[in-house]
C-alpha positions in Angstrom: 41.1 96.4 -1.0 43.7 96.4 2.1 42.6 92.5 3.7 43.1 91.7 -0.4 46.0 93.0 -0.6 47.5 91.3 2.9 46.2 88.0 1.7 48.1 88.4 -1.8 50.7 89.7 0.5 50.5 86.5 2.4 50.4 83.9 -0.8 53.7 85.8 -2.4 55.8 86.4 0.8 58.3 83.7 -0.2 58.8 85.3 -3.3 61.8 88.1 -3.7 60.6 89.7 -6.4 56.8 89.8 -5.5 56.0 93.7 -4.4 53.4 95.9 -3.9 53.5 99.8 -3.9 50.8 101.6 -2.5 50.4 105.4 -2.9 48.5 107.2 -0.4 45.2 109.3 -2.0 45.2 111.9 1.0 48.9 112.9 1.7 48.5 115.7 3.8 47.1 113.4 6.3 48.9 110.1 5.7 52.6 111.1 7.3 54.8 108.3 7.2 54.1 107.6 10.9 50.0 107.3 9.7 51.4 104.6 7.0 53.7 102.6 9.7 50.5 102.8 11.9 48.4 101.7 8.6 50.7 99.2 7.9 50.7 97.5 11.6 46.8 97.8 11.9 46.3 95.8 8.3 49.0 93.4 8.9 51.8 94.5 6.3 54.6 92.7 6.3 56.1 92.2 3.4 60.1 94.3 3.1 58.9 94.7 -0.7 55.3 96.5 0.3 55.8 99.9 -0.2 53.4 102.4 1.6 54.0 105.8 -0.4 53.2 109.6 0.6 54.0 112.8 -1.2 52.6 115.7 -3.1 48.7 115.1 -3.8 49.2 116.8 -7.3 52.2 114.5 -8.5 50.1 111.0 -7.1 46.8 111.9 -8.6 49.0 112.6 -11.6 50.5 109.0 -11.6 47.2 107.2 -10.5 45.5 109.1 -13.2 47.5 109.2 -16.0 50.3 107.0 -15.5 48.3 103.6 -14.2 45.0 105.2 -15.6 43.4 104.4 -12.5 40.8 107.1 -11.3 41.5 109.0 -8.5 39.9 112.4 -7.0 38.8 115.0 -4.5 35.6 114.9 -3.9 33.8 116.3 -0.9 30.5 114.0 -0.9 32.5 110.9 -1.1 33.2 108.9 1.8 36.7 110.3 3.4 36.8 113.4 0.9 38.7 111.0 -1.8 37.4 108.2 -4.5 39.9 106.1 -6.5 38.4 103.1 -8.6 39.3 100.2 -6.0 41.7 98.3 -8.8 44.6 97.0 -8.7 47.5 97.5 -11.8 50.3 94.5 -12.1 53.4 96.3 -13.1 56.0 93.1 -14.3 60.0 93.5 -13.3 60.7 96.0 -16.4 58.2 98.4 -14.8 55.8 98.0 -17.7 51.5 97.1 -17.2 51.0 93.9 -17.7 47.4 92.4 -18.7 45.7 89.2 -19.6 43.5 88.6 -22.8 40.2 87.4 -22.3 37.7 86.3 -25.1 40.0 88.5 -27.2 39.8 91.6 -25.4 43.2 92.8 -23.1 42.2 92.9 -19.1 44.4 96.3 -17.8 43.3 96.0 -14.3 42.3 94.0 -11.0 39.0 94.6 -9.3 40.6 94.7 -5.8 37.2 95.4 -3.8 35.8 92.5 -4.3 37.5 89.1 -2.0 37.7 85.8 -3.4 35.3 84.7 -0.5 33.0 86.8 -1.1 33.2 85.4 -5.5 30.6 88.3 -6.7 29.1 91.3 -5.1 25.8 92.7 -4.6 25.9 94.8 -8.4 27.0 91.4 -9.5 30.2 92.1 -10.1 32.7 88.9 -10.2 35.8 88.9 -8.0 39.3 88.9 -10.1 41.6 88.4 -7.0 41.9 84.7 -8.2 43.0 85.6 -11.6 45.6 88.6 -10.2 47.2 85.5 -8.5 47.5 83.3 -11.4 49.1 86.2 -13.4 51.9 87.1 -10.5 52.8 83.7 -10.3 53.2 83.8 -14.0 55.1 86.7 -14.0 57.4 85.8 -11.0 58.2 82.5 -13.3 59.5 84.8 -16.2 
């Protein structure tokens, strides 16, 4: 998710309104001197990228009710935490934006997956290339 993320990063840095906020799934580890070291080891950049810490209640909160976007605890994952590796696309209103395809609206990103790397061993497809295409239309708006 984080080199997909640096390469969006990279593709929008020319862009003003192009931002990314990220919100930290372990707080009471990630101090913001962990997320300025995070940010130098991944290659952040970007004055708009937005590396975010604060109580674990009010984040898992957000991420899971606010974006929809799973996020948890759990000791026998990897790290302690699981989240569902997507991305959101929030437009300059602050409101979820989505695409519509065959009919049916897209909510979110799969950010685990590169454009390189086009599918993944489940077979999953990659849907950084089409999160591009829908920032540039929305920094066109």
């Amino acid at each position: 998710m984080n080199k997909n993320l640096v390469q969006i990063q990279n593709d929008f840095n020319d862009f003003k309104d192009f931002g990314v906020a990220s919100f930290t799934i372990n707080p009471e580890h990630d101090t913001p001197e962990v997320l300025k070291q995070y940010a130098e080891k991944y290659g952040i950049t970007n004055l708009n990228w937005n590396l975010m810490t604060g109580n674990q209640a009010e984040i898992y909160k957000l991420a899971n009710e606010g974006f929809n976007l799973y996020t948890a605890q759990d000791k026998d994952a990897d790290g302690g935490f699981e989240h569902s590796g997507n991305f959101a696309l929030i437009d300059k209103k602050g409101y979820l934006r989505s695409r519509i395809v065959n009919g049916n609206p897209i909510i979110f990103y799969n950010g685990m997956i590169s454009e390189s790397e086009k599918v993944d061993e489940e077979g999953m497809s990659e849907e950084i290339s089409a999160l591009k295409v829908d920032i540039k239309k929305l920094l066109n708006e």
